[in-house]
N, C-alpha and C positions, 0 to 999 in steps of 0.2 A: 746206627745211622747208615753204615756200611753198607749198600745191599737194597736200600728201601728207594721206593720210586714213588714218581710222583701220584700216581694213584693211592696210594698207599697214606700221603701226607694228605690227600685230599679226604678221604674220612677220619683221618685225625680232626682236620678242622671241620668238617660237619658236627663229629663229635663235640669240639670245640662250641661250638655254635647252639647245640641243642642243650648243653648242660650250662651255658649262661644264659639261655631263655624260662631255663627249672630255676635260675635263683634267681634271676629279675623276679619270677611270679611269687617267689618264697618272701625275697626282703620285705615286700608290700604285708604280711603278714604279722598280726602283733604277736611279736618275742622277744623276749628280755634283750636290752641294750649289748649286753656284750653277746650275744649269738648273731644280732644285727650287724654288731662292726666285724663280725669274723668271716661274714657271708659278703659285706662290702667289701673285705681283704682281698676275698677268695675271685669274685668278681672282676677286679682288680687284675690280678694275677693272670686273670684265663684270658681276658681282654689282649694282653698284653704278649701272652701264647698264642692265640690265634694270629694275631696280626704276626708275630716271627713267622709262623707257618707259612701264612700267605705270601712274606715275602721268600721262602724259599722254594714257595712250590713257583712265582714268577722268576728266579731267577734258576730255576731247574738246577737247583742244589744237593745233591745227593751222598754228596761222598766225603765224610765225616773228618778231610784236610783239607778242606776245602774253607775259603776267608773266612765266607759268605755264613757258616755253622761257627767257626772257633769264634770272631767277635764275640757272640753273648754270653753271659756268664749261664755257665752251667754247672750242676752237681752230679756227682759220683758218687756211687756206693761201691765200696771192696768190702765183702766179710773177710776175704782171706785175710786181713790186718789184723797181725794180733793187738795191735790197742786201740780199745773202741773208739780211741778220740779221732785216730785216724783214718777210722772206716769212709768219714763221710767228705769228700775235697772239693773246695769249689774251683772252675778252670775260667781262667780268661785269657783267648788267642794264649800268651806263654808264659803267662803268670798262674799260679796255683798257690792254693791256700787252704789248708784245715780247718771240717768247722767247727764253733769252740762250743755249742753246744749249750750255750747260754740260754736261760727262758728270755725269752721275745715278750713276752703280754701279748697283748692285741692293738701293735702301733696305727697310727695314723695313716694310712694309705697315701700312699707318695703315686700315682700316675705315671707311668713310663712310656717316655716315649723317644723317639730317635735321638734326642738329644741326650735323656738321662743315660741310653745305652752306649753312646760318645761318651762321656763323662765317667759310665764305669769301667768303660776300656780304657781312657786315658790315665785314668788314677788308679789303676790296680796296675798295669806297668809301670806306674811311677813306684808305690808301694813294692814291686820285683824288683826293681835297682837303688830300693832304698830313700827315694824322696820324698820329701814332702808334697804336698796338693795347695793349689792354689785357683781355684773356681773365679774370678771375676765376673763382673755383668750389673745391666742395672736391677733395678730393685724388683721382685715378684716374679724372677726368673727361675727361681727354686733351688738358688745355691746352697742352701745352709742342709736346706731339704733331701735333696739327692747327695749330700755329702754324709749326714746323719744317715741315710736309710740305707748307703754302703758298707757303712761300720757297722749297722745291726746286721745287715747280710753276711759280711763278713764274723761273725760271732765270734765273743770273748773280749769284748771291749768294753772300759770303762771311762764315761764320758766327763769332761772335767771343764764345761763351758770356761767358769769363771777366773779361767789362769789367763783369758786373753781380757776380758771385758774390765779387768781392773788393775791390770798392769802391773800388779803389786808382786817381787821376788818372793816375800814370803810364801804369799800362796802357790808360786810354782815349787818352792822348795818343798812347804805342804806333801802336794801332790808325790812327787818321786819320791820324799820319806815315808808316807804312807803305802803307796802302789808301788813297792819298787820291782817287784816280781810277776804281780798278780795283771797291772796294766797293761792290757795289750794294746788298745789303741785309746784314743783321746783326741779330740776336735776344737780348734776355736774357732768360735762364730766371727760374725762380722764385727770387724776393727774399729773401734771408734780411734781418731784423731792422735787420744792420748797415746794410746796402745803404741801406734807406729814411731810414736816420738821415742820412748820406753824401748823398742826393739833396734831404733838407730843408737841411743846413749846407753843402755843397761848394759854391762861386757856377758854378766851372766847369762842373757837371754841370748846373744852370738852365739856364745861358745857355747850353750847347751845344744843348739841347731847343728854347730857347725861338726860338735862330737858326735853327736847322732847319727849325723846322715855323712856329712866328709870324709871323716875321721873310722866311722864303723866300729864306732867305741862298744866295747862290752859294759867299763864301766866308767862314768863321770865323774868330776868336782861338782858341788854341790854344795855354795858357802862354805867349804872345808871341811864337806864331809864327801866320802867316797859313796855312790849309788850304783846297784847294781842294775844293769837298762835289758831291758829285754829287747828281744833283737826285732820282733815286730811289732813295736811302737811308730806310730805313724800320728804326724802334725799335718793339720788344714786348716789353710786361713781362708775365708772369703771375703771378695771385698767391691765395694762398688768404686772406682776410681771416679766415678761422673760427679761425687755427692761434693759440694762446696767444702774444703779445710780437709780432705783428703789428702794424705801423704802418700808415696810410692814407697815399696819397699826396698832397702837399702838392695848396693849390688851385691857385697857379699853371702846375704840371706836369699836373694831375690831366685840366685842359681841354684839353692838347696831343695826351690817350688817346682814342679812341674804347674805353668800355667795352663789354666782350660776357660774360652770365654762360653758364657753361657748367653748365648743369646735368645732372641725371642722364639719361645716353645710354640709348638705345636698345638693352639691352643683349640683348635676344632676337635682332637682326639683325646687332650684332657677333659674337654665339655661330652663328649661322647663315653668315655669310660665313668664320666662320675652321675651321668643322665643314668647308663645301666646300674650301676652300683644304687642307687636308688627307688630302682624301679621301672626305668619307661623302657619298654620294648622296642620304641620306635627310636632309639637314641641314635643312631644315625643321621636320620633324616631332621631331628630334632636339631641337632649340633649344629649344622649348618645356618640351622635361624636362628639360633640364639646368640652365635659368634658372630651372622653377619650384623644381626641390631648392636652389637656392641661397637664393631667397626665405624656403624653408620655414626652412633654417637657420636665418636670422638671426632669423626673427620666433619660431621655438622653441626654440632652443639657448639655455642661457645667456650672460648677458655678459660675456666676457673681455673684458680689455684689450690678448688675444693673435690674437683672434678677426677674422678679415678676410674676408668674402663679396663682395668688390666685384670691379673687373673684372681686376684683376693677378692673383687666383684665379682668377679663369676662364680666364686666357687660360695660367696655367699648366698647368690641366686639362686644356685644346685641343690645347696643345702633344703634352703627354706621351699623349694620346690618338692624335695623327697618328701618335709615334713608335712607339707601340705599335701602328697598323693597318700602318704599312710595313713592320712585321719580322715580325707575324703572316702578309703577304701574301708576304713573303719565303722564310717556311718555308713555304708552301704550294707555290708557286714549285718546290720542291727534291722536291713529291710528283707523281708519278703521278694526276692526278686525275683515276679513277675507282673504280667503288664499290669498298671492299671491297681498299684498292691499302695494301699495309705502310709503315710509318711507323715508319724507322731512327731511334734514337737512341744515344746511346752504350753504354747499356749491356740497350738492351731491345728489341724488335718487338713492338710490336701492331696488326692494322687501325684505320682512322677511315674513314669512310666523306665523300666531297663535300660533305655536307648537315652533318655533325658539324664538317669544317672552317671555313666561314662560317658557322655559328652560335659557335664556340669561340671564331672570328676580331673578331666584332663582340661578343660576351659580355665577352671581356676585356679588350677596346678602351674598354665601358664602365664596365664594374664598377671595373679596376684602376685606373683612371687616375684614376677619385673618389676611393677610400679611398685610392689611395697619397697621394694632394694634399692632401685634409680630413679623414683619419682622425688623421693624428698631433697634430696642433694643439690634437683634443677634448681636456677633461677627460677624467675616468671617467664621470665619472655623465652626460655626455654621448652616450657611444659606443651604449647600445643603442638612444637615440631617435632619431641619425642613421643607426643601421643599420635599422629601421622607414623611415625617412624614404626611406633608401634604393628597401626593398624595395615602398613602395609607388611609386613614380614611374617604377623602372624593375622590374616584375615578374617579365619574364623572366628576371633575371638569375638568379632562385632556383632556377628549374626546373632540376629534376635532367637530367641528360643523360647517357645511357651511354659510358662511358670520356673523359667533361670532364674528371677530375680527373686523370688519365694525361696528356691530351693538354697540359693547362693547365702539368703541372709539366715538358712537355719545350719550350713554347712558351714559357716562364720560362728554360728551360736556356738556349735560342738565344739570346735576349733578351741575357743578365747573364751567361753565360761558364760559370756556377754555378747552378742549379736554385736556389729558394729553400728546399726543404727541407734539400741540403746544406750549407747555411749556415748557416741556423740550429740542425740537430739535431747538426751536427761541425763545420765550421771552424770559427765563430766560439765555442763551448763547447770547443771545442781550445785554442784562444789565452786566451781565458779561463785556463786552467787555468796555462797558461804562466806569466802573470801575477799567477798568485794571485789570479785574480777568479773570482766565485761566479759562472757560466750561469745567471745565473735567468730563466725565460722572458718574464718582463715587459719585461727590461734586454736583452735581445738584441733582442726586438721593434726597442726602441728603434734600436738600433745599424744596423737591417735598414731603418728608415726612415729615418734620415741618410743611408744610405746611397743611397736610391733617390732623395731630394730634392737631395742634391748632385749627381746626373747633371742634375738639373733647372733647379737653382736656383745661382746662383754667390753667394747670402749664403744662412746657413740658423740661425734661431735656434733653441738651445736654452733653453727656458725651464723653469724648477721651481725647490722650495726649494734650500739646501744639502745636501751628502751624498746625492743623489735619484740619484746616479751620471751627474751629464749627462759635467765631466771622462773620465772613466774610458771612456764609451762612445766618445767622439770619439777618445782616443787608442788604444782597442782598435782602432778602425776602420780609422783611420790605417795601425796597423798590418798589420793584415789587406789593406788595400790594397799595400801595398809588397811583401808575400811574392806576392800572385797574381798582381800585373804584371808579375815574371819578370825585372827590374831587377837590377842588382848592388847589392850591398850601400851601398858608395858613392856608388850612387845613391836610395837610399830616399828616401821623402816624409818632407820637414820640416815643422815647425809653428813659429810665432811666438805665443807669450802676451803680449802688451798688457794690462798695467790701464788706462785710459782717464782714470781719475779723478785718477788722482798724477800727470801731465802736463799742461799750460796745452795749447791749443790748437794754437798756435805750436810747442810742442815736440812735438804728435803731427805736423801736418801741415807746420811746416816757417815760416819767416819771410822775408822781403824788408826788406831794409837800405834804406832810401828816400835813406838818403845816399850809399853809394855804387853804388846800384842792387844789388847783388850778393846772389842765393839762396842761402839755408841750408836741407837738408832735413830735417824733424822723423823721430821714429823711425818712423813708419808709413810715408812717403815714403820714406824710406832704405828698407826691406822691397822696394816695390814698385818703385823704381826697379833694384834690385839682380837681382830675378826679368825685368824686361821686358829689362836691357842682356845677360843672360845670358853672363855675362864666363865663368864656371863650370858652363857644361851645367845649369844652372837650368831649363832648358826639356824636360831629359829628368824633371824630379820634379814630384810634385803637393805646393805650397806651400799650407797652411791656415794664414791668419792669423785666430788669436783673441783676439776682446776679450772678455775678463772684468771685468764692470763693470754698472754701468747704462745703459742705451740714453739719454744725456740726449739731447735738441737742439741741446746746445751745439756738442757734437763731432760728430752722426751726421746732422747735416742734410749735412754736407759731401760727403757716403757714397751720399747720392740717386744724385746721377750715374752711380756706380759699380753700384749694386744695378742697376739701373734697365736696358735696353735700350742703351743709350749705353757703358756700361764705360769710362768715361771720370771719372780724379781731373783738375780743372781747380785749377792752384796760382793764388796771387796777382801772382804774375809772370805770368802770362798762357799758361803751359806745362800742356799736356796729357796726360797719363801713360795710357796704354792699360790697362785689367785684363786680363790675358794668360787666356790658358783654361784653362793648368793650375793655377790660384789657385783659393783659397776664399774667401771671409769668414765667419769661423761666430761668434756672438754668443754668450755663458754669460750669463744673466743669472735673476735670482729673478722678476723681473716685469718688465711692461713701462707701468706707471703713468705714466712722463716721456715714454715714445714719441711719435715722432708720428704718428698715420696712414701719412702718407708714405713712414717707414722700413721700419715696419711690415709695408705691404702688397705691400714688394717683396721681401720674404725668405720661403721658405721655412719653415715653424714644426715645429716639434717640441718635447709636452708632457710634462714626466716630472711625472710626479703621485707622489703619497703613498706609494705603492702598488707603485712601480716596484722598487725593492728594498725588502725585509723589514730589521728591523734583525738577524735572525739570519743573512740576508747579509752585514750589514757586521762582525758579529761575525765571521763565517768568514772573509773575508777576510783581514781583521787576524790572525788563531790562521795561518794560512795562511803569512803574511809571517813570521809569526817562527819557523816552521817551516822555513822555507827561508834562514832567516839566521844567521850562526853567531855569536853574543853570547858566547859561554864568554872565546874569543879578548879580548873586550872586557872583558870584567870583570875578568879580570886581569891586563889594563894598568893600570888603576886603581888597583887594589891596589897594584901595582908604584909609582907616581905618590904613592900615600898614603904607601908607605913611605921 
């Protein structure tokens, strides 16, 4: 760095600039899923490089002691080390650290930005004097995330959610009996209620803090056994202090935290790095309109208590946008491109011309991927000021285009198997009829948008009053699922109905016998244990578990994990259950007034309003069932019974 001038940093970042324009072009590309998320990674990465550049080349940085370079975490190579482990150091400002060398996989892409690189400089000097980390902030600010994606940076860590999420001594005792050497570092996530009560009354959980980081213990007590602690072990609590029933951390722990608040991210630059990571070249310019429409939401929409514009919306938007620019570039792929070149579909030919392709390509990339994600969550009296909101931020998307609407419903077909007009005008008013349910066009809506948020979303709440048809659409769907996926009958998709309310905690999720160590698993454990062990071809059917009930925080904090990027149930025995990917979670509930945030903002939403069915619906319905039910038969049995 010594030496280099700003000219010099200036083709770095050109370089910078032209080798994430070669992998935006590349992701768009069909290639096995994990070279995909390695190219997302790497994207990721350089986004995150250039912009360091940039700000060094404006603050005319050159000289390699200087803040403005030591702030970032950097790596170092020595061969002269004679042991490999310590060839490779990572630096931060005057903390350093060795790296452990551990295989990574191919994690989830954490976004950086000014903030996360605040948070690694706070908590890597906290880690140089021995403390703990304590991240605060409301929920969807990336605390759990940027504290996890610091401990993979820092390699040689073994992660032990479950010693915080269940309060239970055993399982921290577990932990140090098992890892007592090999552990270098270990995180707990967010704190639920009980936890912090646990760390003001348990003396063990004090005194292990207070020996660790006070004390500068080599080794501990440990229910009366001695542990040998390695010296870079590191604890991290996160926590949202805003949430309802939230305790603060005692004082004598509270000083062993370096706190960091995490406040509201930079969320125009996390829309911009995860727009390239996807594909769009114009992600810049792009970022700007898709942050301001969410802005405009929140500050004009009404207030639901169902309503979520933060960044788990967005990033579900990102998503479903990339997956819709790869199968638009997919079908193009399969065309002749040029002018005036026929365009097979199954049951038609028309031309489209080059120019009508990328425009149809990038039109529905952005159109669909908003309304499918934030149209169903509106109210009514919502929908025509977010479609305004729409049309003004992204304009084009209104302009007429000759043969759009042709091309759109066969770039629909490829997409979903099924065009979306044959589903809504026939299959699904097919099965309807099956069923004795009324096609009414409001409720199949419905049923068309569970449908395209469960490709999305692995929890999806339905919300509305009673009788609004939420029931009836999930299970119509269900059904409609099972006939088109070609399955035998004995293997159709199942569903699981949960009340939530008529069960203690312990009985949904399962209890730990502290006397004779031994698990019991509650009914929702049993479900999900029985789909991951796949004793029964469980793995060839799509399993929807439903709760019917209210979303409280008693039971549905526990669910975080699961909703969340993680897919992980963490029991109180310290066992981790996988969410498999042919599972759902879908929620039935009338409102979400007990929710928290948190759960909230990681489900998918769908809202049946007023409006959804008529009650001359639910009258036909009913006239319908007993038209197809033979009652004669029954009435006189009764008679018979009287006499």
């Amino acid at each position: 760095m010594q030496g280099i001038t700003t000219a010099t940093l200036s083709t770095v970042c050109k370089g910078l600039e032209y080798l994430l324009s070669l992998l935006a072009d590349s992701v768009l590309d069909e290639q096995p899923f994990l070279r995909r998320r390695k190219t997302e990674l790497l994207i990721t990465e350089l986004v995150h490089q250039r912009d360091v550049v940039r700000e060094l080349i404006a603050r005319e940085t050159c000289d390699i002691d200087n803040f403005d370079w030591l702030r970032y975490m950097r790596f170092y190579y020595n061969s002269e080390k004679s042991s490999i482990y310590e060839r490779v150091s990572i630096h931060v400002a005057e903390a350093f650290f060795f790296y452990g060398f551990e295989y990574l996989g191919v994690p989830e892409p954490l976004v950086q930005t000014p903030l996360t690189d605040s948070h690694y400089l706070t908590m890597t000097q906290a880690l140089k004097k021995r403390l703990g980390g304590s991240p605060f902030g409301p929920a969807g600010t990336g605390k759990t995330e940027s504290a996890f994606t610091l401990l993979l940076t820092l390699i040689g860590c073994r992660l032990a959610p479950g010693v915080a999420s269940t309060s239970s001594t055993g399982s921290r005792k577990e932990f140090f009996r098992r890892y007592p050497s090999r552990s270098k570092r270990f995180r707990r996530p967010s704190a639920p209620p009980p936890l912090l009560g646990a760390l003001q009354s348990n003396p063990f959980t004090r005194t292990t803090a207070y020996e660790l980081y006070q004390l500068r213990a080599t080794q501990m007590g440990c229910l009366g056994s001695a542990v040998t602690v390695n010296p870079d072990v590191a604890i991290f609590i996160t926590m949202n202090p805003t949430y309802a029933g939230r305790s603060n951390l005692p004082g004598n722990l509270k000083q062993l935290f370096r706190p960091f608040a995490m406040t509201a991210p930079d969320a125009q630059l996390i829309v911009q790095v995860m727009l390239y990571s996807q594909g769009f070249q114009t992600a810049e310019h792009l970022s700007k309109k898709i942050v301001s429409l969410y802005r405009l939401c929140e500050e004009q929409l009404s207030r639901q208590s169902h309503y979520d514009f933060g960044l788990r919306a967005l990033k579900a938007v990102l998503l479903s946008a990339g997956s819709s620019r790869r199968t638009h570039c997919a079908v193009r792929v399969t065309i002749f491109l040029a002018t005036g070149c026929p365009f097979y579909t199954r049951s038609r030919v028309f031309y489209v011309s080059r120019e009508l392709l990328e425009e149809a390509s990038k039109t529905l990339s952005r159109k669909y991927c908003v309304c499918e994600t934030l149209k169903p969550k509106l109210v009514d009296e919502d929908i025509p000021l977010f479609e305004s909101l729409v049309r003004d931020v992204f304009p084009d998307v209104v302009t007429p285009v000759t043969g759009y609407e042709k091309l759109k419903g066969c770039i629909l077909e490829a997409r979903w198997n099924f065009c979306s007009s044959f589903l809504k005008t026939y299959f699904f008013p097919k099965l309807c009829q099956l069923s004795c349910y009324v096609a009414a066009e409001n409720w199949i809506e419905k049923i068309y948008q569970i449908y395209l948020l469960q490709k999305t979303h692995h929890g999806v709440m339905l919300v509305g009053l009673p009788g609004s048809g939420k029931t009836s659409a999930w299970r119509t769907l269900l059904q409609a699922v099972s006939i088109t996926s070609g399955v035998e009958v004995c293997y159709y998709h199942v569903s699981y109905v949960i009340d939530p309310k008529v069960l203690s905690k312990d009985e949904l999720y399962g209890a730990l016998d502290y006397n004779t160590r031994e698990w019991t698993d509650g009914l929702f454990t049993h479900i999900l244990r029985k789909i991951v062990d796949n004793v029964r071809n469980e793995n060839k059917k799509f399993h929807w578990i439903v709760f019917d009930g209210d979303v409280d925080p008693e039971w549905a904090e526990n669910l975080n994990s699961v909703l969340d990027d993680n897919k992980l149930l963490t029991l109180p025995n310290g066992e981790r259950l996988p969410f498999p990917a042919n599972a759902r979670l879908l929620f039935e509930v009338q409102n979400l007034d007990f929710a928290t945030p948190a759960t909230v903002s990681r489900c998918g939403m769908v809202w049946f309003g007023e409006d959804t069915l008529a009650p001359a619906d639910l009258f036909a319905h009913y006239f319908s069932k007993l038209r197809h039910q033979c009652i004669a038969g029954d009435i006189s049995n009764e008679k018979g019974k009287d006499h």
